[in-house]
C-alpha distance (Angstrom), angle and dihedral (degrees) to the residues before:
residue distance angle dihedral
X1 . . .
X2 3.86 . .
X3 4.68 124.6 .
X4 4.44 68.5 -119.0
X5 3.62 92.8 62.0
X6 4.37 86.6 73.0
X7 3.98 93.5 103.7
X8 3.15 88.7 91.6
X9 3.79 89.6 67.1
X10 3.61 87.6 74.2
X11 3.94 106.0 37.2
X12 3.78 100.0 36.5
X13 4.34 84.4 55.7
X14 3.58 98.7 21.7
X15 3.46 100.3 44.0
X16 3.39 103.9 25.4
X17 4.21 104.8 -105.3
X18 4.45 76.6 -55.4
X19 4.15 82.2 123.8
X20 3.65 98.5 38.1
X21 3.60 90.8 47.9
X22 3.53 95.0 59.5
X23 4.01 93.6 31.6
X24 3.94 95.8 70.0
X25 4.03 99.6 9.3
X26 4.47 83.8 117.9
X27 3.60 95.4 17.8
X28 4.27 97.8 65.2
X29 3.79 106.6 31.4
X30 3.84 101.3 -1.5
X31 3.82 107.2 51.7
X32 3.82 116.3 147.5
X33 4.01 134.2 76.0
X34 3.73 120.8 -7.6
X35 4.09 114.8 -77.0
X36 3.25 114.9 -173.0
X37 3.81 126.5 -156.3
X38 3.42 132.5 -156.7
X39 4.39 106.1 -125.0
X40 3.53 114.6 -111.3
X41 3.73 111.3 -119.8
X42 3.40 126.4 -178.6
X43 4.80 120.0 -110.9
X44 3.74 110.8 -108.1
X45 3.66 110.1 -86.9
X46 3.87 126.5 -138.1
X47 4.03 112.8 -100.6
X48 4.04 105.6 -98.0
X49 3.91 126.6 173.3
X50 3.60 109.5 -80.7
X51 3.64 109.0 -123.4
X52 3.93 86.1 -159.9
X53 3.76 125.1 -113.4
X54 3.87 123.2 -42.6
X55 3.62 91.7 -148.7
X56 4.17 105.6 24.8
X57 3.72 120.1 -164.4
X58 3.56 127.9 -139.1
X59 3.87 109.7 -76.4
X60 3.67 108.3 -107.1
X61 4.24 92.6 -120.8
X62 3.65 79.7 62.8
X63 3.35 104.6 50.5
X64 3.52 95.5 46.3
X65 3.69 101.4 53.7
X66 3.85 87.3 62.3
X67 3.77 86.6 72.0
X68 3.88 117.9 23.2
X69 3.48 91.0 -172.6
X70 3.71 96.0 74.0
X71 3.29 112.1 99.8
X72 4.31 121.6 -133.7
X73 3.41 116.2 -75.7
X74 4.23 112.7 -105.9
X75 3.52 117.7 -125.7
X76 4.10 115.5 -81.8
X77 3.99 95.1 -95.9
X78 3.76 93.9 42.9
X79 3.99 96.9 50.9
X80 3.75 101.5 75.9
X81 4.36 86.5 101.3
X82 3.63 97.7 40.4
X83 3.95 95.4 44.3
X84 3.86 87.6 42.7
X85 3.93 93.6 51.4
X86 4.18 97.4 43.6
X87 4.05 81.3 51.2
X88 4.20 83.8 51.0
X89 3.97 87.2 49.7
X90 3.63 96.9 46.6
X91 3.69 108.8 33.9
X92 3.88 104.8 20.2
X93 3.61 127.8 -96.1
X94 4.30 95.3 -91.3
X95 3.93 79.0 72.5
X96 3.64 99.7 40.2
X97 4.07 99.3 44.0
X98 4.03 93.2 49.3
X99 4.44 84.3 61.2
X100 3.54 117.3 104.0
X101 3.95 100.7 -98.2
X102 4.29 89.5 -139.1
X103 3.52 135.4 61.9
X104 4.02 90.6 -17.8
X105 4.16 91.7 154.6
X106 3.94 89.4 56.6
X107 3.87 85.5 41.1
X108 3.92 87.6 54.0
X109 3.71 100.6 46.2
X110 4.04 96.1 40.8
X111 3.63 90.8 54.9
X112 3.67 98.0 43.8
X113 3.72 86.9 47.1
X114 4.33 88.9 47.9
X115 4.08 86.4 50.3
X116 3.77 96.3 102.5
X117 3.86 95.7 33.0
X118 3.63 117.7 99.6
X119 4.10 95.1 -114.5
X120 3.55 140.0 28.8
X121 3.62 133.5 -156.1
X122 3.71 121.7 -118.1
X123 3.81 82.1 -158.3
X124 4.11 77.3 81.5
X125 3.58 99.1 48.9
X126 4.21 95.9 144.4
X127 3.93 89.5 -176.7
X128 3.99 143.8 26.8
X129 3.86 126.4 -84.9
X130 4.20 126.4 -101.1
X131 3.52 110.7 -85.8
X132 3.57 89.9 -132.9
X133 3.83 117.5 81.8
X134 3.78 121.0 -134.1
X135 3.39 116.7 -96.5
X136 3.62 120.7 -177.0
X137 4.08 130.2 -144.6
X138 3.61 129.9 -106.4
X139 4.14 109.4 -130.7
X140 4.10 129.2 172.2
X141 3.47 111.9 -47.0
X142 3.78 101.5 26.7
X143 4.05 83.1 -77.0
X144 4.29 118.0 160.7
X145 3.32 110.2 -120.7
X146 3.92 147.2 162.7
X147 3.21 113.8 -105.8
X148 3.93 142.7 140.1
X149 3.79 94.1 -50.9
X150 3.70 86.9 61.5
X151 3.54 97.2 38.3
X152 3.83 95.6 46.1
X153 3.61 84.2 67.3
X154 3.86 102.2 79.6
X155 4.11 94.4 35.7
X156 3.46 96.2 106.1
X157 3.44 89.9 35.6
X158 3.78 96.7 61.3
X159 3.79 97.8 42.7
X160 3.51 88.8 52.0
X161 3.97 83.0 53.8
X162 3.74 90.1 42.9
X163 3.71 95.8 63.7
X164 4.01 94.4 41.3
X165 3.80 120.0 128.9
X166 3.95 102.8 -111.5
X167 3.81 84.0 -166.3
X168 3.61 101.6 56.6
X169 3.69 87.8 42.9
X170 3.56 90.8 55.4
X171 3.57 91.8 48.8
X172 3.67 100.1 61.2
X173 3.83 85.8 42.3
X174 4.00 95.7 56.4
X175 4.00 83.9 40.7
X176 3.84 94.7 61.7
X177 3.78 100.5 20.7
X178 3.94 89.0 110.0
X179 3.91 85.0 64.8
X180 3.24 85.4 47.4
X181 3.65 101.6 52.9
X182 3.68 81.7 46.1
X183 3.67 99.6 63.3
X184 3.87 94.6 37.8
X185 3.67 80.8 56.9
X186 3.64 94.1 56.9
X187 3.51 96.9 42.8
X188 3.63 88.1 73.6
X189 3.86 114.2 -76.7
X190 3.40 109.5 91.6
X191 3.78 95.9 168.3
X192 3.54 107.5 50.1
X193 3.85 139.7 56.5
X194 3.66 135.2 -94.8
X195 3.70 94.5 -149.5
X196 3.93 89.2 57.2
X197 3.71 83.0 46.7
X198 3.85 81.6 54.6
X199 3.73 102.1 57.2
X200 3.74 92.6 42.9
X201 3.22 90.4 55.7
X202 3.99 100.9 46.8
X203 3.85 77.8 51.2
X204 3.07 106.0 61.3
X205 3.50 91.5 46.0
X206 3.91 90.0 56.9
X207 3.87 79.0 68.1
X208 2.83 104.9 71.3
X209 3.84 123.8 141.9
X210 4.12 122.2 -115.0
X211 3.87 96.9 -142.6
X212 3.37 118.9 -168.4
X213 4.02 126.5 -94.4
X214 2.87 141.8 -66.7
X215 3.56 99.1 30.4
X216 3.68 109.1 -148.4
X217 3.53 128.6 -140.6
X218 3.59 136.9 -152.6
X219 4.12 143.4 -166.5
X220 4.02 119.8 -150.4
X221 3.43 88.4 155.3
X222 4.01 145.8 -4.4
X223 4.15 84.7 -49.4
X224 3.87 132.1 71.0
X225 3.81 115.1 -121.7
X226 3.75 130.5 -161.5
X227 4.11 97.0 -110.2
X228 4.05 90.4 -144.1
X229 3.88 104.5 81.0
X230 3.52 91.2 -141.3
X231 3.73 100.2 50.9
X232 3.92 82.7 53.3
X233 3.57 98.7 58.4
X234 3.71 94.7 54.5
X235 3.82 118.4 115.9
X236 3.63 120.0 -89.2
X237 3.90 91.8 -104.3
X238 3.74 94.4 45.5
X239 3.74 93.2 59.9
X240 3.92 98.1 40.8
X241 3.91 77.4 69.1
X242 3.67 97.0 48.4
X243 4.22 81.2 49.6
X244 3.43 97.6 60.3
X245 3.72 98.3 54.2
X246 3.84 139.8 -99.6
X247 3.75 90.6 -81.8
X248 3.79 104.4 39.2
X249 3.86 86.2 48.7
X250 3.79 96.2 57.0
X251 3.58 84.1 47.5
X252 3.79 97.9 58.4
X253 3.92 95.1 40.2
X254 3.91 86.5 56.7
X255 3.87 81.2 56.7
X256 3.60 95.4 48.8
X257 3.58 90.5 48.3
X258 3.68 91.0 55.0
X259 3.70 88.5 50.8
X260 3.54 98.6 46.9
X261 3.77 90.0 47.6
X262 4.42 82.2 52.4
X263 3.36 91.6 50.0
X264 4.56 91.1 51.3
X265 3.38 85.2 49.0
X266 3.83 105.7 56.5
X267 3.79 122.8 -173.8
């Protein structure tokens, strides 16, 4: 793992693993040629009542008169620069030049949305790849499994997320969630909310199963498989957990947890 490796710092905890999902989704159990995916995006849905959000954010007025230095927000397909260069402030520009330099909000908030489908689309990809390849373990019998050369992988990566400042995370998120909102709208709900999207989604990552270990592997084709049918048929975002190891795993949900409770809490 390379000091480069640190955007994950902001997608796994800003966006809820929706980077990190797409950042290693070929590059852990799916290495080999280029497979493309078409994004799953939700039918139209029939206008309803909106209820309102579960979980509202801060309205953006509100926000903004906190700090009167911050400049109005640009529309959604304009903010690529601005969002890239507050991440650049915040976080350093390692994180910030390893982002997709287009559309990275609609990046964000399709992947997040994709995290407990079955596939996601590399079309979606909002950062780079590890620099590390995957390289499976050896067990009894010759048999592929995960193992410590896998998980050793995302160490770095996870204690960098460990100490990460949930606050200033949350700042830039309540900052651009209007753009946010926006996309999520245009991705096909137009009467619903992307931070209730958000919390369901750090959710059902926090249930994620324990399997037992090892956790074998297997290779019907050019792509590694999970060899338990059940583990395979876990959403995308479950099994990047399972891929980063028992301990790294428990690491990150504490992280989500800490988010989720950020998010509750509001300003």
């Amino acid at each position: 793992m390379k000091d480069s490796d640190a955007p994950l710092l902001i997608v796994l905890v800003l966006m809820v693993l929706g980077g990190a999902a797409a950042w290693v989704y070929r590059d852990t159990l799916f290495p080999g040629p280029e497979l493309v995916q078409e994004v799953a995006v939700p039918a139209p849905v029939e206008p309803t009542e909106d209820p309102g959000p579960r979980y509202p954010m801060p309205e953006v007025e509100a926000a903004a008169s906190e700090d009167r230095n911050l400049v109005p927000l640009p529309p959604l397909d304009d903010s690529d620069a601005y969002f890239l260069l507050e991440i650049g402030n915040a976080f350093g520009s390692g994180i910030e030049s390893l982002l997709t330099r287009e559309f990275v909000i609609d990046r964000l908030v399709t992947t997040v949305d994709n995290l407990p489908r079955p596939e996601l689309s590399e079309k979606i990809r909002p950062v780079g790849r590890l620099g590390d390849g995957f390289a499976p373990d050896t067990g009894d019998g010759d048999a592929i499994e995960l193992g410590i050369s896998s998980y050793s992988r995302y160490d770095a990566l996870v204690a960098q997320l460990y100490y990460a400042d949930i606050d200033a995370v949350y700042d830039i998120y309540r900052r651009y969630y209007p753009l946010f909102q926006t996309s999520y709208e245009r991705l096909g709900y137009p009467d619903t909310y992307f931070n209730d999207r958000l919390i369901e989604v750090i959710d059902h990552l926090l249930t994620t199963p324990k399997p037992g270990e090892p956790i074998v592997l297997v290779r019907p084709n050019v792509l590694y498989e999970f060899a338990d049918p059940d583990l395979e048929a876990l959403s995308s975002g479950r099994k990047l957990l399972l891929r980063m190891g028992p301990s790294n795993a428990a690491t990150v949900k504490r992280i989500l947890e800490k988010f989720r409770a950020r998010l509750i809490a509001g300003p």
